[in-house]
C-alpha positions as CSV (number, residue, x, y, z in Angstrom):
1,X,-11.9,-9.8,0.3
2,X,-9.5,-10.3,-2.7
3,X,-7.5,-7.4,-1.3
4,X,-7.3,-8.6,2.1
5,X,-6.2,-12.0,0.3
6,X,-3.5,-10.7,-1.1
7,X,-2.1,-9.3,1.7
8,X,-2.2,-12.1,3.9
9,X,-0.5,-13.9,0.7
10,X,2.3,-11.5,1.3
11,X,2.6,-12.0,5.0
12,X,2.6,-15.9,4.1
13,X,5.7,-15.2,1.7
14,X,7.4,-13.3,4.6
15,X,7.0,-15.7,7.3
16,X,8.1,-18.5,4.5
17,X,11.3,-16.6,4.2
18,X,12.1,-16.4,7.8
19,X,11.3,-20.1,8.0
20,X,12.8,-21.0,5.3
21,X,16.0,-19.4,6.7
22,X,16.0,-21.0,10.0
23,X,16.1,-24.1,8.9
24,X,19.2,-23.3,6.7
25,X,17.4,-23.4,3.2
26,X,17.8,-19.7,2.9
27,X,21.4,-18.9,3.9
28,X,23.2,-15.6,3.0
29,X,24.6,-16.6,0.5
30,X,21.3,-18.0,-1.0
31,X,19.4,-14.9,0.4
32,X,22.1,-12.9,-1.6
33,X,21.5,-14.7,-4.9
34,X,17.8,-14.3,-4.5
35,X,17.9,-10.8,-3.8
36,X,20.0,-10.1,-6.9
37,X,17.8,-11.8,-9.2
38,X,14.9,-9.8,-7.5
39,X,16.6,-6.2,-7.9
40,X,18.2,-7.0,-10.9
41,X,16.0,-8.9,-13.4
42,X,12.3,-8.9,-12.1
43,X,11.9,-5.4,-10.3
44,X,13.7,-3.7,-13.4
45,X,11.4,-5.5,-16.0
46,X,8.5,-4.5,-14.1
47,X,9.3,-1.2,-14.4
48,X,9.5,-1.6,-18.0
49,X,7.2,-3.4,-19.0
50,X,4.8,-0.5,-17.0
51,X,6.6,2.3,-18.7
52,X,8.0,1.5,-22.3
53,X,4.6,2.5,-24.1
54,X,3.9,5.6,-22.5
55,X,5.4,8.8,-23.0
56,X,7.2,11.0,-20.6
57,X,4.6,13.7,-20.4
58,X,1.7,11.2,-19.5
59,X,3.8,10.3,-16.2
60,X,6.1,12.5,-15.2
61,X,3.9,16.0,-14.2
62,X,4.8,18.3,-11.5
63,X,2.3,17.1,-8.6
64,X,4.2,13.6,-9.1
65,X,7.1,15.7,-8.8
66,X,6.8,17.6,-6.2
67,X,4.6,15.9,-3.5
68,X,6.8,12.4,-3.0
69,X,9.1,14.8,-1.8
70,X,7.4,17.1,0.2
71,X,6.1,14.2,2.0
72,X,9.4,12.6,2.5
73,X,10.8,15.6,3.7
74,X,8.1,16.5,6.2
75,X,7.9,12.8,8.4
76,X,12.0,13.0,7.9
77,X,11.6,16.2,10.3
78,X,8.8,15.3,12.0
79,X,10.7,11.8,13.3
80,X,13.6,14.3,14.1
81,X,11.8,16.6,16.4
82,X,10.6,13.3,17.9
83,X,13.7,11.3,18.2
84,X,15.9,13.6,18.9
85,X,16.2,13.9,22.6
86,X,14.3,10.9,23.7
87,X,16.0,8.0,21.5
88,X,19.6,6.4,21.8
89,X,22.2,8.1,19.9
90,X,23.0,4.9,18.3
91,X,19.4,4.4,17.4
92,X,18.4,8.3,16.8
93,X,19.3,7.9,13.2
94,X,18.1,4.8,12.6
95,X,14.8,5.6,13.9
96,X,14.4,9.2,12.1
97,X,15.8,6.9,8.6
98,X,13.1,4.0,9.3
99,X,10.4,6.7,9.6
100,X,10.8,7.8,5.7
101,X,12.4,5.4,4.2
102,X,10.0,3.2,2.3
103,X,10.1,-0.3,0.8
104,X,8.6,1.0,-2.8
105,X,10.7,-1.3,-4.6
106,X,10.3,-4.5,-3.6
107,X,6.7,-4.3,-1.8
108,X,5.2,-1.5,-3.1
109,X,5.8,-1.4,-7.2
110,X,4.6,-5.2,-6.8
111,X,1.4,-4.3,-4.7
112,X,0.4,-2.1,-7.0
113,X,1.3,-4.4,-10.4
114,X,-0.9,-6.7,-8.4
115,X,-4.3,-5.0,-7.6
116,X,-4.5,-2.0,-9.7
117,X,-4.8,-1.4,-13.5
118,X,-1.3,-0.9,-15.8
119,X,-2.3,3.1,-15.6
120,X,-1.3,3.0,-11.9
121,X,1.4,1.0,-11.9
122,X,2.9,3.3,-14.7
123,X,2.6,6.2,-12.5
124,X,4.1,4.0,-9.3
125,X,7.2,3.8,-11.2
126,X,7.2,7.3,-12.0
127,X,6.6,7.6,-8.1
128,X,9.6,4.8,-7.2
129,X,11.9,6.9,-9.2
130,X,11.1,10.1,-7.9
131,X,11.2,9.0,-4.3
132,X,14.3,6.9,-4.4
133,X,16.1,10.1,-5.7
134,X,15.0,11.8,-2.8
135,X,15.5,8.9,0.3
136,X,19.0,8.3,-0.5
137,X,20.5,11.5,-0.6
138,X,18.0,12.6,2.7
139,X,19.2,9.0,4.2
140,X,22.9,10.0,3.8
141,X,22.6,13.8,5.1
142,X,20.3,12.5,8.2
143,X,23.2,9.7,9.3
144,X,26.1,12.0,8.6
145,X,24.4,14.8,10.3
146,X,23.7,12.2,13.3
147,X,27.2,11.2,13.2
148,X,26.9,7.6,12.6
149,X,27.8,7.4,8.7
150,X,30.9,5.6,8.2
151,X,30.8,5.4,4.5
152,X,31.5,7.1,1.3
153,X,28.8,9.8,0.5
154,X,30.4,9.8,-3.0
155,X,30.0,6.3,-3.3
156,X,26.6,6.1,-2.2
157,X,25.5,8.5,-4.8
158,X,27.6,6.7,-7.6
159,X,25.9,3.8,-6.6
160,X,22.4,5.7,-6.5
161,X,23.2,6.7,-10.2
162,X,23.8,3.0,-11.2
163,X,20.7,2.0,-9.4
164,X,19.1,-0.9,-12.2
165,X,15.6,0.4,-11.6
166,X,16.2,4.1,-12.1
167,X,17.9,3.6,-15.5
168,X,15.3,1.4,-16.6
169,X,12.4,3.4,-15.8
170,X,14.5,6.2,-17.8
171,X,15.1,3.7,-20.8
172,X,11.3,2.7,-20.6
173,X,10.2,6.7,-20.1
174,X,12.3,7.1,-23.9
175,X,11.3,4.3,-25.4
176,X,7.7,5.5,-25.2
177,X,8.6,9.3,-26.1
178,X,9.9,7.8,-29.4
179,X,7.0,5.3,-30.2
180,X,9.6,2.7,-30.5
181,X,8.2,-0.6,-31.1
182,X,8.9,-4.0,-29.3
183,X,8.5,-7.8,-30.0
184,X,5.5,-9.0,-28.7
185,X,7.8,-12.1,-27.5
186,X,9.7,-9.8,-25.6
187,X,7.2,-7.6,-23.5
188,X,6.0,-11.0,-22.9
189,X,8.8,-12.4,-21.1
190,X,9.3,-9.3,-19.4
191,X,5.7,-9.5,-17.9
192,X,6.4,-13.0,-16.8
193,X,9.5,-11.5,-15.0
194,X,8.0,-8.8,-13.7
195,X,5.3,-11.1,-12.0
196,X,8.3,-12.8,-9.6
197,X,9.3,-9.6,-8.4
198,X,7.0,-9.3,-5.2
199,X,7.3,-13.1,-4.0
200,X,11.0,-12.9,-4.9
201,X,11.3,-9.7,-2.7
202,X,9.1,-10.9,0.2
203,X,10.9,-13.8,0.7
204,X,14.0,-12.3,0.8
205,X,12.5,-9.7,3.4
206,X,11.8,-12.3,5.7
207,X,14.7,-14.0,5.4
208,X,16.8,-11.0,6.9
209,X,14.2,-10.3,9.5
210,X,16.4,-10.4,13.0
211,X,14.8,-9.8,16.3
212,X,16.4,-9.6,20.0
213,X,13.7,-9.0,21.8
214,X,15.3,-7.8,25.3
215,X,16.8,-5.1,23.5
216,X,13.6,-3.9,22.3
217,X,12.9,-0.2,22.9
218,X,9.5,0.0,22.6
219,X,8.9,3.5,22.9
220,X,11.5,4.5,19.6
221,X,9.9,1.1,17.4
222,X,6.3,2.5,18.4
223,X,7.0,5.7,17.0
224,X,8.9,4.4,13.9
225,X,5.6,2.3,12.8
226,X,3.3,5.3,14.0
227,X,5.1,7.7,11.5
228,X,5.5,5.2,8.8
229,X,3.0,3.4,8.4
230,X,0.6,5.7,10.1
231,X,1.0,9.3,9.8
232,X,3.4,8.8,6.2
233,X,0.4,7.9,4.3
234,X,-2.2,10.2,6.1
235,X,0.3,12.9,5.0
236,X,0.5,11.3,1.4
237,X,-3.3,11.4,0.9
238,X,-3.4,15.5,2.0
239,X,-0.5,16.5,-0.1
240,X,-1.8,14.7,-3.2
241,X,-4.9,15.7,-2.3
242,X,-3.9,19.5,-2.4
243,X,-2.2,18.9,-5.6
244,X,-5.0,17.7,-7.2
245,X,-4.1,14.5,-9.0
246,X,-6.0,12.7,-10.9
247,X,-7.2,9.1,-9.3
248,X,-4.3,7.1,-11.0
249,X,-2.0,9.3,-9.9
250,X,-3.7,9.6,-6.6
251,X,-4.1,5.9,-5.8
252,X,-0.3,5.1,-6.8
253,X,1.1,7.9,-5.0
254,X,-1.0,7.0,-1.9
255,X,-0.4,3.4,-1.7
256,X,3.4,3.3,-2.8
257,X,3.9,6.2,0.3
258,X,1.9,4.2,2.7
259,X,4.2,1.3,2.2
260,X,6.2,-0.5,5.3
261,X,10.6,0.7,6.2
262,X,12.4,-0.6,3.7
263,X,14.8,-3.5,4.2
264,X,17.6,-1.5,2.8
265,X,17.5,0.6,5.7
266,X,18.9,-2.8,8.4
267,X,21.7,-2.8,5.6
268,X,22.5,1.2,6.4
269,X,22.3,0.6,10.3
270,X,24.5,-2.4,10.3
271,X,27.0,-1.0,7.9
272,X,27.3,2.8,9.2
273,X,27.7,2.4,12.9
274,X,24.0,2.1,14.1
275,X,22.2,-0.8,15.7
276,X,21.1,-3.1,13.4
277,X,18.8,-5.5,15.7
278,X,16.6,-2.1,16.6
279,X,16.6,-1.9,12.4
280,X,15.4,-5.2,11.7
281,X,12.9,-5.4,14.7
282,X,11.4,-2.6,12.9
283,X,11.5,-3.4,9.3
284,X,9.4,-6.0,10.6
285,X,6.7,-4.2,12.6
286,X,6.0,-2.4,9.9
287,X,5.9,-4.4,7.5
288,X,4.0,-6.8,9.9
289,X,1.3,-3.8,10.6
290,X,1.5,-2.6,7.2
291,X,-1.1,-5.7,6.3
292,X,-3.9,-3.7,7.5
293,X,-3.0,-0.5,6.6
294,X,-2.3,-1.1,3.6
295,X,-6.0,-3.1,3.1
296,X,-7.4,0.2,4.6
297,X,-5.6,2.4,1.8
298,X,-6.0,-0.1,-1.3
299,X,-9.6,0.1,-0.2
300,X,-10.1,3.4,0.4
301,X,-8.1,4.5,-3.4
302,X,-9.5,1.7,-4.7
């Protein structure tokens, strides 16, 4: 029941946000400022404060390695072979993208902080960094291969390689390699920080949740949450299964896969040329439907 309870808790913060922004509390520029202090200063200290005493041969082994991106890969062409023929070109790319592309910052390092022990959210870091190296780069080839990518593909990388989480969970990976030690004040505050960074994050999720429901192509949004939130983590658990993890590894690798399409993703479509009311009805479907799977996973690791 305390799992279930924290969900719920987190669909609470997510319909707050949405509220909060139709009644003009949350405006975009508001929104903006929250999200910055969410990716910027809580997400990042979470990550460190879960890393800095640990060394990089505890986390980083070659199952964590290797299956975040052998899963990624295989929905990515899975959603392709599905999409392909039977979505709207202006959608195709969106959909395969929002099949893959998981929201393991802001929801799912959190979650995990949240109901496992510090062992597993080290590992989830390890597991965020891996798979953000790997969704970009497949996120960019999938919308310039669909023809819809109107941007920079050097600049998206540049900015990939400045990405705030990333070089923290590489400053707190070396800070534990070299037994450095830290002021007991300072892991402190950052603990405190890192505690805002899922209520911070959720809020701002709902408060860019759009929805135009006679556009609504049910059959392309029923197969985006099927594969994400769906067949993503049944393919997670086999693949780590396979590789043999132990249950830390397991558990974080499981949970932070099974996760709901990332918000980031309705900043792609509406940027790049695709349609960014199909994106945001289906960041929140999944993340809506996520609630129960993600009960039925944090159970079932638990």
């Amino acid at each position: 029941m305390e799992v279930l309870g924290r969900l719920l808790g987190l669909l609470v913060l997510l319909a707050l946000g949405t509220g909060l922004r139709s009644v003009g509390i949350l405006d975009e520029g508001r929104t903006q400022r929250l999200n910055a202090l969410a990716y910027y200063v809580a997400l990042p200290a979470l990550v460190f404060v879960s890393t800095y005493d640990r060394t990089i041969g505890e986390l980083l082994t070659p199952a964590l390695l290797l299956g975040p991106v052998v899963v990624l890969v295989g929905i990515a062409g899975l959603a392709w072979v599905i999409h392909r023929a039977r979505t709207a070109r202006d959608r195709r790319s969106v959909a395969i993208v929002q099949s893959y592309h998981s929201n393991l910052g802001y929801l799912g390092l959190p979650l995990v902080a949240a109901t496992f022990s510090d062992d597993v959210t080290a590992l989830a870091s390890v597991v965020l960094g891996v798979a953000s190296l790997t969704q970009v780069p497949l996120t960019i080839i999938v919308l310039t291969s669909g023809g819809e990518f109107g941007g920079s593909v050097r600049s998206e990388l540049s900015q990939l390689a400045r990405n705030p989480v990333l070089v923290v969970l590489l400053l707190g990976l070396t800070v534990g390699s070299l037994g450095l030690s830290l002021p007991g004040s300072l892991t402190a505050g950052l603990d405190v920080l890192g505690t805002l960074a899922l209520p911070l994050a959720l809020l701002c999720v709902g408060a860019t949740l759009q929805i135009d429901l006679p556009e609504v192509d049910v059959g392309a949004s029923a197969a985006v949450v099927a594969l994400k939130i769906g067949v993503m983590p049944i393919l997670a658990w086999a693949v780590f299964s396979l590789l043999r993890v132990d249950p830390a590894a397991f558990a974080a690798s499981v949970v932070m896969l099974g996760t709901p399409t990332a918000v980031s993703t309705y900043v792609f479509a509406n940027e790049l040329g695709g349609d960014p009311e199909f994106a945001s009805l289906n960041v929140f479907l999944t993340t809506l439907g996520s609630v129960g799977t993600l009960f039925v996973l944090i159970r079932a690791v638990g």
